[in-house]
Legacy VTK file of the C-alpha trace (Angstrom):
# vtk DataFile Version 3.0
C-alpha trace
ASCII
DATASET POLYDATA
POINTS 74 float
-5.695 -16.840 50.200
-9.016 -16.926 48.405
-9.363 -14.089 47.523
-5.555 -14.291 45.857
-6.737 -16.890 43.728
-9.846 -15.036 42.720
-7.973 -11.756 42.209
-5.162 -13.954 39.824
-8.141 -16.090 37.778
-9.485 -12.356 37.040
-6.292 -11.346 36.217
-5.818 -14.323 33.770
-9.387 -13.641 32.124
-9.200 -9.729 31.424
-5.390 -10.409 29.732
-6.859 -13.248 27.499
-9.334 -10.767 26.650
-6.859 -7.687 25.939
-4.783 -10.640 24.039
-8.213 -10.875 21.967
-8.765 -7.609 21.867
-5.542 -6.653 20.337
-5.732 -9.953 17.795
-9.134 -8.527 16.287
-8.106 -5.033 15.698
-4.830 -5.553 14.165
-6.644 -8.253 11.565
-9.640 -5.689 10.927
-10.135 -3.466 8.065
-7.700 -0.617 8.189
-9.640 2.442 10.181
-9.629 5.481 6.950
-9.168 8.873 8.062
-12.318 10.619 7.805
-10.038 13.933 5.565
-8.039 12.199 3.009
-5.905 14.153 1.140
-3.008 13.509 -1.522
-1.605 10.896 -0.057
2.207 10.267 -0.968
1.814 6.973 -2.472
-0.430 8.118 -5.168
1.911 10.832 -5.979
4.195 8.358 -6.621
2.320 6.016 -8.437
1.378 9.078 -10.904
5.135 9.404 -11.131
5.802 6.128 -11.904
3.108 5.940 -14.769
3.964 9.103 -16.326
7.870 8.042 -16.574
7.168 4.414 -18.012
4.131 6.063 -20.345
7.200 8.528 -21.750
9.866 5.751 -21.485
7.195 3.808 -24.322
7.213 6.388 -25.952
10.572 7.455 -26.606
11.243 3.281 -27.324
8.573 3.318 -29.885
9.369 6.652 -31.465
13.187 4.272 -31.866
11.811 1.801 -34.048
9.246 3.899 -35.880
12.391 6.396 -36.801
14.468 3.119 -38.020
11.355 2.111 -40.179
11.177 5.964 -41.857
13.502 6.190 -44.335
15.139 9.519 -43.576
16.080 10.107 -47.588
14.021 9.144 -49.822
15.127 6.384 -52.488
15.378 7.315 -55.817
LINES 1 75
74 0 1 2 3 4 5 6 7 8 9 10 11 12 13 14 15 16 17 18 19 20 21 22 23 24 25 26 27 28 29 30 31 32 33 34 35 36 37 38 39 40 41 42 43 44 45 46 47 48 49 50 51 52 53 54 55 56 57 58 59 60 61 62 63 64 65 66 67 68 69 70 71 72 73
């Protein structure tokens, strides 16, 4: 019976320990690969940039064409 006990107090201790465990590595820093490449995200982010940078644009170019008088006043 003792040796029950012992073997469930063990038991107890290593599983609040892998509990721990598991706690401290999902809260750590995120583990980088040591190769990073283009990731998928960034891609996308360019993407996104580039299309509002040219969306800017084109809204500008709207009001500086409405300020241009296309003929000239005589």
């Amino acid at each position: 019976m003792d040796t029950k006990r012992r073997k469930a107090a063990i038991f107890r201790v290593k599983s609040k320990l892998a509990r721990l465990l598991q706690r401290l590595l999902h809260q750590g820093p995120t583990i980088r690969p040591a190769h990073q490449g283009v990731s998928i995200m960034s891609i996308v982010k360019i993407h996104n940039a580039a299309f509002a940078l040219l969306g800017a644009v084109i809204f500008a170019g709207l009001f500086v064409g409405a300020a241009v008088p296309v003929v000239p006043v005589a």
